[in-house]
N, CA, C and O atoms as a GROMACS GRO file, in nm:
protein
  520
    1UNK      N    1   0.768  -1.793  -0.302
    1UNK     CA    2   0.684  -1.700  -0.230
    1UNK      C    3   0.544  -1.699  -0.291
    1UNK      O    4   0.513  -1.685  -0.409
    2UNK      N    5   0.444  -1.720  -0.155
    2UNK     CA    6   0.318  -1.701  -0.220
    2UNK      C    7   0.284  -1.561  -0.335
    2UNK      O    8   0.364  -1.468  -0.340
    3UNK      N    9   0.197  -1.561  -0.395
    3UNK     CA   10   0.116  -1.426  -0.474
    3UNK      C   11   0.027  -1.379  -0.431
    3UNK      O   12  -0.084  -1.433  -0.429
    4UNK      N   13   0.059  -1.234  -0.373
    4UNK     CA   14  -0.014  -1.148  -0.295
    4UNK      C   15  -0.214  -1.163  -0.357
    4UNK      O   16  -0.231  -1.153  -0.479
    5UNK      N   17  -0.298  -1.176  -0.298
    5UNK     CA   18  -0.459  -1.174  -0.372
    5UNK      C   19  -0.460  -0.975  -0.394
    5UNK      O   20  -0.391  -0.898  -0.327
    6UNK      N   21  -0.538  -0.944  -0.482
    6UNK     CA   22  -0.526  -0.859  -0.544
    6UNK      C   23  -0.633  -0.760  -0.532
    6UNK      O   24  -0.722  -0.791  -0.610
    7UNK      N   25  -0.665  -0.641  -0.458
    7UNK     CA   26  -0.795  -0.541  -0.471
    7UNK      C   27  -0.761  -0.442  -0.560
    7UNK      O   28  -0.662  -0.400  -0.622
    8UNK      N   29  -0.944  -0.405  -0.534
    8UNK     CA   30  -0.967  -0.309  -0.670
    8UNK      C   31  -0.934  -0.163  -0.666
    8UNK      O   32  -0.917  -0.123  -0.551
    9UNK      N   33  -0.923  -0.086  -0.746
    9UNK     CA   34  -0.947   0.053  -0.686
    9UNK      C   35  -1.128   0.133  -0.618
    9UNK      O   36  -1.161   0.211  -0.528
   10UNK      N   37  -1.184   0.071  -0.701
   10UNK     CA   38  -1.312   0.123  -0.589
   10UNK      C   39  -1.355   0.016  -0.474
   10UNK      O   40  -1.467   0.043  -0.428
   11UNK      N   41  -1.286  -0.113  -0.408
   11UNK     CA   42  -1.280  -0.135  -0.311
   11UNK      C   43  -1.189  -0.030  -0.195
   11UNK      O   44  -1.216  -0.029  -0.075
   12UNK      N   45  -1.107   0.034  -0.240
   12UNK     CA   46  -1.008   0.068  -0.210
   12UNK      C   47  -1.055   0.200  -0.160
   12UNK      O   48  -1.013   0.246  -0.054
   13UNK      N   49  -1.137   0.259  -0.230
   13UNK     CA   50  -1.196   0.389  -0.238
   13UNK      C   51  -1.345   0.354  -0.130
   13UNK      O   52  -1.404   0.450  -0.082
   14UNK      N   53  -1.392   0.217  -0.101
   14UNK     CA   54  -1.495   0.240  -0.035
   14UNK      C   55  -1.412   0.201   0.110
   14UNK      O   56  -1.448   0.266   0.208
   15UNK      N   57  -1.329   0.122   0.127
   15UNK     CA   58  -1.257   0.124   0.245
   15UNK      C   59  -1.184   0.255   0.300
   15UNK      O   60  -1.124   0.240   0.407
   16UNK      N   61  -1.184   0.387   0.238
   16UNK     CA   62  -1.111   0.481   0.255
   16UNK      C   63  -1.272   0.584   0.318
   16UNK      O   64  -1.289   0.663   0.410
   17UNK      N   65  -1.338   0.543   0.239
   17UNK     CA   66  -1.492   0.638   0.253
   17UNK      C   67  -1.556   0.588   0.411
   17UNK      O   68  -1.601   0.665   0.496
   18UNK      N   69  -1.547   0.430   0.424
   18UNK     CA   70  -1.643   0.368   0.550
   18UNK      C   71  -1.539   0.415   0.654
   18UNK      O   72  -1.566   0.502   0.737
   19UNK      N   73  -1.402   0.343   0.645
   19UNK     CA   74  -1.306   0.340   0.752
   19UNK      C   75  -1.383   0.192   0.819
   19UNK      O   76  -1.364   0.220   0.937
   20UNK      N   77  -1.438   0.088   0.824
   20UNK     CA   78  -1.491   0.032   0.892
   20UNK      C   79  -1.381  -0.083   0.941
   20UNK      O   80  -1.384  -0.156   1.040
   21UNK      N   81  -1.293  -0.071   0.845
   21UNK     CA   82  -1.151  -0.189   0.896
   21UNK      C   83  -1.046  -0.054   0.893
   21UNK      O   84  -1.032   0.055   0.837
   22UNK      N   85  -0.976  -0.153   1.003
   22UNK     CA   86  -0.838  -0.063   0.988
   22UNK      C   87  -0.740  -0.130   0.935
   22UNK      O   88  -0.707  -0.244   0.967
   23UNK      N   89  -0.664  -0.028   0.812
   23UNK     CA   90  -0.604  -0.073   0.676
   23UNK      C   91  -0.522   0.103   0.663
   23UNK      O   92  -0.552   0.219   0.689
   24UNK      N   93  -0.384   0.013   0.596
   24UNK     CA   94  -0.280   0.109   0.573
   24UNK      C   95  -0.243   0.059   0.423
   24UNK      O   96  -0.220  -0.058   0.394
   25UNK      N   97  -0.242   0.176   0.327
   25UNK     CA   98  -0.170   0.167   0.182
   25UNK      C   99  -0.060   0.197   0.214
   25UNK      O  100  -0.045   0.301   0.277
   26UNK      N  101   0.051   0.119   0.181
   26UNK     CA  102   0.155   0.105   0.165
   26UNK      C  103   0.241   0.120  -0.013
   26UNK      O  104   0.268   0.034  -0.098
   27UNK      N  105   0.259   0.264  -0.009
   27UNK     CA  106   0.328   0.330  -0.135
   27UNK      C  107   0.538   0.294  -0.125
   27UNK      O  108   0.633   0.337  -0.060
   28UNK      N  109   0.509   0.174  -0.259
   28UNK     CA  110   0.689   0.126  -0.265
   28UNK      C  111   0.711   0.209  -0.320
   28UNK      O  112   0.832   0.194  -0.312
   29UNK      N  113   0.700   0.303  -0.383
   29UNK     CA  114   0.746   0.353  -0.551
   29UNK      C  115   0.838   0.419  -0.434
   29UNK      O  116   0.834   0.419  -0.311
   30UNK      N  117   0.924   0.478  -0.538
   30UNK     CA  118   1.037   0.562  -0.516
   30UNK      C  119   1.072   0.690  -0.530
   30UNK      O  120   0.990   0.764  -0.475
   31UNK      N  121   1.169   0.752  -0.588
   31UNK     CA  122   1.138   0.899  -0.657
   31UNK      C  123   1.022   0.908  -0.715
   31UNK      O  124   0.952   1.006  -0.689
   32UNK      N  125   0.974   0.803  -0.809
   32UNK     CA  126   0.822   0.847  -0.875
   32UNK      C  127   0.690   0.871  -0.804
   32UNK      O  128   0.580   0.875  -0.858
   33UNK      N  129   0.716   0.888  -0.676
   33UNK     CA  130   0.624   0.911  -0.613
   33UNK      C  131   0.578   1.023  -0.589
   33UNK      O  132   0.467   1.047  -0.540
   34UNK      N  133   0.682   1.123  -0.632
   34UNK     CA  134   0.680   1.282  -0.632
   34UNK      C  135   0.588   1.329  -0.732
   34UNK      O  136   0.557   1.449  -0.734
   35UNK      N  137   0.527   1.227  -0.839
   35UNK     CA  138   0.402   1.278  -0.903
   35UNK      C  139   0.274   1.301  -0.843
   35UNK      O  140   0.194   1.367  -0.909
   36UNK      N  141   0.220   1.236  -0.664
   36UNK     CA  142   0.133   1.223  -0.656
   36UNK      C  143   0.082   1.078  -0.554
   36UNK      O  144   0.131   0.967  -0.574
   37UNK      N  145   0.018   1.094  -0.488
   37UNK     CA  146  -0.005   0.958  -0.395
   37UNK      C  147  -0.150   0.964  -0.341
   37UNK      O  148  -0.232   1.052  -0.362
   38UNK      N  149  -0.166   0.836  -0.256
   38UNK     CA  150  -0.283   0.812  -0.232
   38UNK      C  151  -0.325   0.884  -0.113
   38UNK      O  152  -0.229   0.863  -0.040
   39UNK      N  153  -0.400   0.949  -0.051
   39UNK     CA  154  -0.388   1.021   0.102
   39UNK      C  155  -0.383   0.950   0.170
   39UNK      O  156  -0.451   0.849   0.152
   40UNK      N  157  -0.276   0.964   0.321
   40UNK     CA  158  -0.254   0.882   0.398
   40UNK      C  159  -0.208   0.771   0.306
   40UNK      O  160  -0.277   0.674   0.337
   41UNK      N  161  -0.147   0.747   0.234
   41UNK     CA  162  -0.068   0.612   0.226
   41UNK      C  163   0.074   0.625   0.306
   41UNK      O  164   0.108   0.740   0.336
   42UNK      N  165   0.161   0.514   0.343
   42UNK     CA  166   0.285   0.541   0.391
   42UNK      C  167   0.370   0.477   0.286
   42UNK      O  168   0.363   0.371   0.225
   43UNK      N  169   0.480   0.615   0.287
   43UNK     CA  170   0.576   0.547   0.215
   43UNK      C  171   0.717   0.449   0.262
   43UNK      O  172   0.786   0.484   0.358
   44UNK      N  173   0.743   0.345   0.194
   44UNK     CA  174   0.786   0.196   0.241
   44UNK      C  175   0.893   0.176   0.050
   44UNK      O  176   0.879   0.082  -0.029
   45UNK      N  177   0.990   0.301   0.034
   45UNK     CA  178   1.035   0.255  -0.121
   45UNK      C  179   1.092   0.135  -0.120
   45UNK      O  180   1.143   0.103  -0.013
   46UNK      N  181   1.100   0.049  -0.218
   46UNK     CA  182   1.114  -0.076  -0.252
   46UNK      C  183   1.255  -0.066  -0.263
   46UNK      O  184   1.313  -0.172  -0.240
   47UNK      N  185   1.322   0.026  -0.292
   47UNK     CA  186   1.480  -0.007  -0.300
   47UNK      C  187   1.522   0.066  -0.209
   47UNK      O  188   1.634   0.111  -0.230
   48UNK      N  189   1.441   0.114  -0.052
   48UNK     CA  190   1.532   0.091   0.049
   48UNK      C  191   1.515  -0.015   0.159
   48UNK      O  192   1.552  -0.012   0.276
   49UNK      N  193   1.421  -0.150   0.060
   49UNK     CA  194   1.386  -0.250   0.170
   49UNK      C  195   1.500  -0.320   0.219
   49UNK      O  196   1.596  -0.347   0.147
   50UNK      N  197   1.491  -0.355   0.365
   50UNK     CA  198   1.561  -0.444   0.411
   50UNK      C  199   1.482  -0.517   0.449
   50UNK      O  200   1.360  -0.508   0.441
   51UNK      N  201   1.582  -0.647   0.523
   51UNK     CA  202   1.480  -0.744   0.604
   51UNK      C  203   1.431  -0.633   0.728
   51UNK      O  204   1.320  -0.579   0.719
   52UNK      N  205   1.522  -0.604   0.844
   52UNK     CA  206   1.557  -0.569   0.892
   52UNK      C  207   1.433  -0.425   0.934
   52UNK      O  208   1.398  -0.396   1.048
   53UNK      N  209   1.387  -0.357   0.810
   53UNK     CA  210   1.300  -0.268   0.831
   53UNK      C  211   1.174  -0.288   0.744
   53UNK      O  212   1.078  -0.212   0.739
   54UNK      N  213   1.190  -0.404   0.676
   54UNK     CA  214   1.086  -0.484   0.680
   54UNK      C  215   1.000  -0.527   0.774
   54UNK      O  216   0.880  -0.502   0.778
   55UNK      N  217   1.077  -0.604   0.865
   55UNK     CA  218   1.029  -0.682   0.964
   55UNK      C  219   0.965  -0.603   1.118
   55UNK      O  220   0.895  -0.656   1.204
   56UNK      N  221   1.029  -0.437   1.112
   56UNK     CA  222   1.034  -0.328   1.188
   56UNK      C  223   0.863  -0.270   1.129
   56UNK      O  224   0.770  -0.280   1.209
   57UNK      N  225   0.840  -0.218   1.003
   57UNK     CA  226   0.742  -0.214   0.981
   57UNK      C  227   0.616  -0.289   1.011
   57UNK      O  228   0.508  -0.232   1.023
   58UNK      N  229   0.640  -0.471   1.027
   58UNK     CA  230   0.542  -0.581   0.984
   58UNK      C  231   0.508  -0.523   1.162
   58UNK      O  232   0.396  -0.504   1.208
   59UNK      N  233   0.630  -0.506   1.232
   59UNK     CA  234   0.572  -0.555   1.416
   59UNK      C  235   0.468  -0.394   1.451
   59UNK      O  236   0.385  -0.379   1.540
   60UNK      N  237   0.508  -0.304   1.357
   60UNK     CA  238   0.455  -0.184   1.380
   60UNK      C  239   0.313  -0.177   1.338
   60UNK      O  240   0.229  -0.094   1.372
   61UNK      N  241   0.304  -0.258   1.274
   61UNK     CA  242   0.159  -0.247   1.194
   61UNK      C  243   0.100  -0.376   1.271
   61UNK      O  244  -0.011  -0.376   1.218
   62UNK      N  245   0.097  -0.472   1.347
   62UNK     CA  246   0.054  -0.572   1.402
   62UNK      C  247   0.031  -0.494   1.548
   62UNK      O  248  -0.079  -0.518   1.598
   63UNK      N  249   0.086  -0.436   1.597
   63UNK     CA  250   0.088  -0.369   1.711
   63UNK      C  251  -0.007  -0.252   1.706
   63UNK      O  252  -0.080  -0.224   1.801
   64UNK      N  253  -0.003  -0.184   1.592
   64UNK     CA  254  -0.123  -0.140   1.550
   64UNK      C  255  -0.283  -0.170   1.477
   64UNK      O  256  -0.360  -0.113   1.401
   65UNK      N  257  -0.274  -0.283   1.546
   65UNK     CA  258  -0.420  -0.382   1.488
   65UNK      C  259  -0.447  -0.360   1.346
   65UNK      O  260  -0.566  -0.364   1.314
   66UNK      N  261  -0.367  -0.339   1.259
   66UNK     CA  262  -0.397  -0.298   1.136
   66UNK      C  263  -0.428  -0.458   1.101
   66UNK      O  264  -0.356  -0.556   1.116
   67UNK      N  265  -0.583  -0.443   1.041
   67UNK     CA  266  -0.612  -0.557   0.973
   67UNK      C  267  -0.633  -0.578   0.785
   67UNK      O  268  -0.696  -0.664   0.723
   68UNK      N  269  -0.565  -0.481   0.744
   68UNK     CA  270  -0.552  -0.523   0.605
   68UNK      C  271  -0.388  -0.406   0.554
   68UNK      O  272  -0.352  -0.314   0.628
   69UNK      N  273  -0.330  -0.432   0.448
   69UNK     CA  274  -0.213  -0.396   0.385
   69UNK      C  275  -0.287  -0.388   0.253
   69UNK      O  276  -0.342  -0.484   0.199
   70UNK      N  277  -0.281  -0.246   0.199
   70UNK     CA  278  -0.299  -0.238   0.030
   70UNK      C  279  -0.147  -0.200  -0.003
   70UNK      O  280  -0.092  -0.130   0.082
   71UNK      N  281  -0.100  -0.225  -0.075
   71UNK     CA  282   0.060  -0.257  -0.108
   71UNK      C  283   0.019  -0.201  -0.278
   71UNK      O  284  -0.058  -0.252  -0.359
   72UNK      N  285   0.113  -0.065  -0.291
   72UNK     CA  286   0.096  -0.038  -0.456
   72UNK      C  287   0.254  -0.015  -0.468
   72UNK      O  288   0.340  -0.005  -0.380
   73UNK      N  289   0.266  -0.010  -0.649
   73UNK     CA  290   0.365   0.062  -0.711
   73UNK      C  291   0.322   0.194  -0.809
   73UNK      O  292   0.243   0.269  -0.753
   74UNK      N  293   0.349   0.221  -0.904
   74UNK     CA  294   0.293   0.295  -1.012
   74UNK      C  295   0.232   0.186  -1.076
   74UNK      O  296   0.137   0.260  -1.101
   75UNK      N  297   0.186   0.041  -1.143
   75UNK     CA  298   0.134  -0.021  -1.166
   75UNK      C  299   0.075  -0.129  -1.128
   75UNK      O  300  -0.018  -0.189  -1.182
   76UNK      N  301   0.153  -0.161  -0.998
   76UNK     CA  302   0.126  -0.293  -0.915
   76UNK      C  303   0.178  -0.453  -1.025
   76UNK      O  304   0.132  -0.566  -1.012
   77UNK      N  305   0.286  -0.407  -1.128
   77UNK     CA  306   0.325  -0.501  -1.189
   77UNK      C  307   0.459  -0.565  -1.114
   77UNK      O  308   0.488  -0.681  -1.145
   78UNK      N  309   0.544  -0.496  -1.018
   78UNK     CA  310   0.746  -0.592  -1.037
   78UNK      C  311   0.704  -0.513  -0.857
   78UNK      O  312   0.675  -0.580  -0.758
   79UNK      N  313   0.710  -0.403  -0.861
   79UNK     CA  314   0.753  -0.352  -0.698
   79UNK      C  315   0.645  -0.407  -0.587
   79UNK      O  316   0.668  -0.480  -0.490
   80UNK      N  317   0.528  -0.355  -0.628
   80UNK     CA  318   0.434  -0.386  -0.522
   80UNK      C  319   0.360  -0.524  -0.523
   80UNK      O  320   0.262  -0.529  -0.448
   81UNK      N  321   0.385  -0.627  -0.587
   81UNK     CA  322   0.349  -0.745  -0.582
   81UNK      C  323   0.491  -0.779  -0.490
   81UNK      O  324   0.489  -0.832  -0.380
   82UNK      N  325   0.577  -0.747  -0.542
   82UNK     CA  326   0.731  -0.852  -0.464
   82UNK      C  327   0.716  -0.800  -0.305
   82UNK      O  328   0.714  -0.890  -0.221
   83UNK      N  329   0.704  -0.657  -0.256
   83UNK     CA  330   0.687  -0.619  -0.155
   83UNK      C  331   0.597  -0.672  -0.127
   83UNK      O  332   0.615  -0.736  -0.023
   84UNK      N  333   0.479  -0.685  -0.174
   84UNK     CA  334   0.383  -0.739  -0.084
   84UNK      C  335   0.394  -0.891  -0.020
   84UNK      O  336   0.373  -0.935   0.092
   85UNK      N  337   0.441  -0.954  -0.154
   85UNK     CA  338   0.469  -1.106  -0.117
   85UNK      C  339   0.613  -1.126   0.020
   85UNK      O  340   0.597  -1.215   0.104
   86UNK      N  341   0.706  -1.062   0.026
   86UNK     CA  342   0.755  -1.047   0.121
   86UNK      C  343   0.708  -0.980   0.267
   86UNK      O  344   0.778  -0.986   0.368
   87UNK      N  345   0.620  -0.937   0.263
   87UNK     CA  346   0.526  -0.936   0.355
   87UNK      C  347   0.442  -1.017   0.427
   87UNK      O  348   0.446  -1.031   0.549
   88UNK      N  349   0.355  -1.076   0.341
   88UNK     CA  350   0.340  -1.203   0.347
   88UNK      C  351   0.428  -1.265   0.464
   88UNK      O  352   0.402  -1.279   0.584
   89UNK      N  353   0.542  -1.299   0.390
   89UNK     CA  354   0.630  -1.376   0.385
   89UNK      C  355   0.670  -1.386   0.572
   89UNK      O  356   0.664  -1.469   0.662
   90UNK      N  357   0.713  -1.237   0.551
   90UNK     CA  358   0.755  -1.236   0.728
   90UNK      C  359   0.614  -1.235   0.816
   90UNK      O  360   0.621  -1.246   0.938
   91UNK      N  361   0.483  -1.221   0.747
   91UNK     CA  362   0.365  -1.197   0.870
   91UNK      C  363   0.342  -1.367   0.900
   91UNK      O  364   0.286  -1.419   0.996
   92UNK      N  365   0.406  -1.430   0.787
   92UNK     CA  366   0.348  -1.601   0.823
   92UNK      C  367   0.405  -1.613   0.881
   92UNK      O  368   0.356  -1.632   0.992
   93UNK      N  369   0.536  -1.617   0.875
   93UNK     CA  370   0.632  -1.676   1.044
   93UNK      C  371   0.638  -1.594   1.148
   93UNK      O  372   0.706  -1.642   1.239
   94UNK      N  373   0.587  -1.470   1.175
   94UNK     CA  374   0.552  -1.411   1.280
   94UNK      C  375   0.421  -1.406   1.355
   94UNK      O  376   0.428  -1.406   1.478
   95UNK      N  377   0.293  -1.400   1.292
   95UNK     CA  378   0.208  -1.394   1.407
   95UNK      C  379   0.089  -1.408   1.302
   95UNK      O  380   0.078  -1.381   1.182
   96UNK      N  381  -0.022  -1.480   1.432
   96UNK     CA  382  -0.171  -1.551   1.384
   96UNK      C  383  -0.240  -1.444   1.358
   96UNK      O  384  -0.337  -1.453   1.283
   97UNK      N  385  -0.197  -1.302   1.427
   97UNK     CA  386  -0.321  -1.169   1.425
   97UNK      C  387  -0.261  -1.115   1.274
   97UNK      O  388  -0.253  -0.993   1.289
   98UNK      N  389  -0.216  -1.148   1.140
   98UNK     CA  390  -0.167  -1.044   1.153
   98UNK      C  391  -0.262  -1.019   0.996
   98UNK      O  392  -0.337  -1.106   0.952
   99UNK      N  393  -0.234  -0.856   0.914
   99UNK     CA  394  -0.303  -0.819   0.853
   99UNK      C  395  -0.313  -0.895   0.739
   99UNK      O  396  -0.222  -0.946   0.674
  100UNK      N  397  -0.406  -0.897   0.724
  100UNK     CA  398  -0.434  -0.945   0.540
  100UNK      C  399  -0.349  -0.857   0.425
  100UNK      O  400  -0.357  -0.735   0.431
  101UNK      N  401  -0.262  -0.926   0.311
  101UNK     CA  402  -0.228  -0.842   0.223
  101UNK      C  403  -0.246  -0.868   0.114
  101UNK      O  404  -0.237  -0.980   0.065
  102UNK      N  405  -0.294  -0.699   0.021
  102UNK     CA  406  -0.332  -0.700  -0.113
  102UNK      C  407  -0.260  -0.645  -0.205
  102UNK      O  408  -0.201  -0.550  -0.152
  103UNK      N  409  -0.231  -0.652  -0.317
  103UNK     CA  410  -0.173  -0.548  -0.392
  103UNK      C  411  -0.294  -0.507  -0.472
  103UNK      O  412  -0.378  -0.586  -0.514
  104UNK      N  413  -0.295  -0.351  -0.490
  104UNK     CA  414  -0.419  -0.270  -0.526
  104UNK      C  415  -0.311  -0.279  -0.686
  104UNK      O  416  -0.195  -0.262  -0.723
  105UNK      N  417  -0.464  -0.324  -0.746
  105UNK     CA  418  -0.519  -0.348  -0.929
  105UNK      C  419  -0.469  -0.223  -0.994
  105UNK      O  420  -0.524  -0.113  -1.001
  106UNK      N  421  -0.344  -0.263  -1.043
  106UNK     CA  422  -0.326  -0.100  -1.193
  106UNK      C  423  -0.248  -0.021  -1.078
  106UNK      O  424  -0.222   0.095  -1.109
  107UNK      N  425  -0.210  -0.056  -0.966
  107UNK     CA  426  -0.127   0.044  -0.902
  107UNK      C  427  -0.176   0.190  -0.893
  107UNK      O  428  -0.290   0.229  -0.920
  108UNK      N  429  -0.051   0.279  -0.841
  108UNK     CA  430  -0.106   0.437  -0.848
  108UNK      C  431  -0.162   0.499  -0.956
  108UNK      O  432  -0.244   0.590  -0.941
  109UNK      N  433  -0.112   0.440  -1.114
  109UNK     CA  434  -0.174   0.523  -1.196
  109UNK      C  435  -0.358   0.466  -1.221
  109UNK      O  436  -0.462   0.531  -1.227
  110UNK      N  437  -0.334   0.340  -1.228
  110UNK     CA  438  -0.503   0.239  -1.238
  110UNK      C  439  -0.609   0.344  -1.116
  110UNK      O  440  -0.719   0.388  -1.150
  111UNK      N  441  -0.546   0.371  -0.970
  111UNK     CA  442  -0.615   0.415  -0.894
  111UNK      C  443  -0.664   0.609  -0.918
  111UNK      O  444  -0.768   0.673  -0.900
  112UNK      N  445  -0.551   0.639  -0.958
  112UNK     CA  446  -0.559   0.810  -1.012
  112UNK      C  447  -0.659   0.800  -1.153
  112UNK      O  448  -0.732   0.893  -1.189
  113UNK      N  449  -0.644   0.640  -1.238
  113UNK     CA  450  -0.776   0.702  -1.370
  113UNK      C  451  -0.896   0.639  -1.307
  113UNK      O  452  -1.005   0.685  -1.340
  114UNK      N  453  -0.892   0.560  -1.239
  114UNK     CA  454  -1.006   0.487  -1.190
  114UNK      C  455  -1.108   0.633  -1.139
  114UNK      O  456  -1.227   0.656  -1.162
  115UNK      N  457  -1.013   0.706  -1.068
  115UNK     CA  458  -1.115   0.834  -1.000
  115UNK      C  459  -1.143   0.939  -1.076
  115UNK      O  460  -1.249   0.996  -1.050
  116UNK      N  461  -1.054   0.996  -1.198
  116UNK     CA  462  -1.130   1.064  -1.277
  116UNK      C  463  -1.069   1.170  -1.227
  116UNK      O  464  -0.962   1.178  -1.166
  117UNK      N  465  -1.179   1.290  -1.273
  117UNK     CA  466  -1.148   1.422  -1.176
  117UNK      C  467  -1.292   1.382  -1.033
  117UNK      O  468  -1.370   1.468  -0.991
  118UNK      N  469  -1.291   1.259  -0.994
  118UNK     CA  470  -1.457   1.308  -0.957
  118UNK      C  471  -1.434   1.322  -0.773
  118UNK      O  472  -1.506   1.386  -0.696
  119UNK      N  473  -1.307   1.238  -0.740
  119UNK     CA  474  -1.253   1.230  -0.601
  119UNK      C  475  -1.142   1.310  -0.582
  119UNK      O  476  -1.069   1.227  -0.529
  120UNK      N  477  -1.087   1.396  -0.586
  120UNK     CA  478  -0.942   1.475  -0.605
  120UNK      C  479  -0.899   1.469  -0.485
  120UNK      O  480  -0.776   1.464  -0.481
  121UNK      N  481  -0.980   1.465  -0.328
  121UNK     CA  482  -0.980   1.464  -0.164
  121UNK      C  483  -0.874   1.345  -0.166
  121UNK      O  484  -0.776   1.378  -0.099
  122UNK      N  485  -0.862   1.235  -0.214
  122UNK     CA  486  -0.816   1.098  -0.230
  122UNK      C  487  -0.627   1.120  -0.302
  122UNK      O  488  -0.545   1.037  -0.342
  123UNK      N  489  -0.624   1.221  -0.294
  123UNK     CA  490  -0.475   1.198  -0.385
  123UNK      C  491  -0.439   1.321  -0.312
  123UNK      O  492  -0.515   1.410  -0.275
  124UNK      N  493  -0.322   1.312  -0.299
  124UNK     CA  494  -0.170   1.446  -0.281
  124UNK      C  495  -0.084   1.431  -0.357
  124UNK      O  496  -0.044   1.341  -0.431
  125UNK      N  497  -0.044   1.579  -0.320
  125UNK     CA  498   0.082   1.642  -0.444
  125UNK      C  499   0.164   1.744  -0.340
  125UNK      O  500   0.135   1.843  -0.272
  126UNK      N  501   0.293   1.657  -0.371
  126UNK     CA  502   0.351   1.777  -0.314
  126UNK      C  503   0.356   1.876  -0.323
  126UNK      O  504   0.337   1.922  -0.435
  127UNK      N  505   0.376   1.945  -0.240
  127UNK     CA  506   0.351   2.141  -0.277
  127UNK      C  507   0.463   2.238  -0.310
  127UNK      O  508   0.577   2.258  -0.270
  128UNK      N  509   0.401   2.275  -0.377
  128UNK     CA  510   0.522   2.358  -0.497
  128UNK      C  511   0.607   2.465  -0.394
  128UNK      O  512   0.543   2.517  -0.302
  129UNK      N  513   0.732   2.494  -0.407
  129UNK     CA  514   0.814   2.569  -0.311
  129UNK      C  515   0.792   2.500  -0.202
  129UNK      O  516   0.833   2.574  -0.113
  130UNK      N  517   0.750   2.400  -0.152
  130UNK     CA  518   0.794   2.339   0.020
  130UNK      C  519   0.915   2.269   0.047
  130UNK      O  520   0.940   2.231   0.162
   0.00000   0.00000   0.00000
């Protein structure tokens, strides 16, 4: 399997600010995700992938002209590179339109120090008693 090419967190942060492409973060993590996420990312956990809703996702997001995939884990080291590369994987034998995919640099935590306290609009937390 190819190796997903790789963006930054303040690419990531100026594609979220312009909106000028349409692009979906795609959050694998799992339970650890309950620390905190990117706004509007969708969650896609890595250990409930199938092909099957893999491939359910890839036609959903092609159908939705989505032209780029940021693909994280908590580091972007084992989950969100393999997800992404399986992505890949099914958009090559399915279709010429389909989105570009990245795995975002340092994952969720690289993207939460990258911002500091200076963007806080950019992250959610689940809410206490909901």
């Amino acid at each position: 399997m190819e190796q997903p090419p790789v963006i930054t967190p303040p690419e990531v942060v100026k594609l979220m600010d312009e909106k000028s492409v349409p692009f979906v973060i795609v959050d694998v993590r799992d339970e650890d995700r309950e620390i905190g996420w990117i706004r509007d990312s969708v969650s896609f956990p890595a250990c409930d992938m199938t092909s099957r809703n893999l491939h359910d996702l890839m036609d959903g997001l092609v159908a939705a002209k989505v032209q780029l995939l940021v693909v994280h884990c908590m580091f972007s080291q084992t989950r969100g590179p393999k997800v992404a590369a399986a992505m890949m994987d099914v958009l090559g034998k399915k279709r010429l339109n389909a989105p570009q995919v990245r795995v975002l640099q340092g994952g969720f935590k690289g993207f939460r120090a990258s911002l500091g306290d200076t963007r806080p609009e950019l992250l959610q937390k689940k809410q206490r008693g909901g």
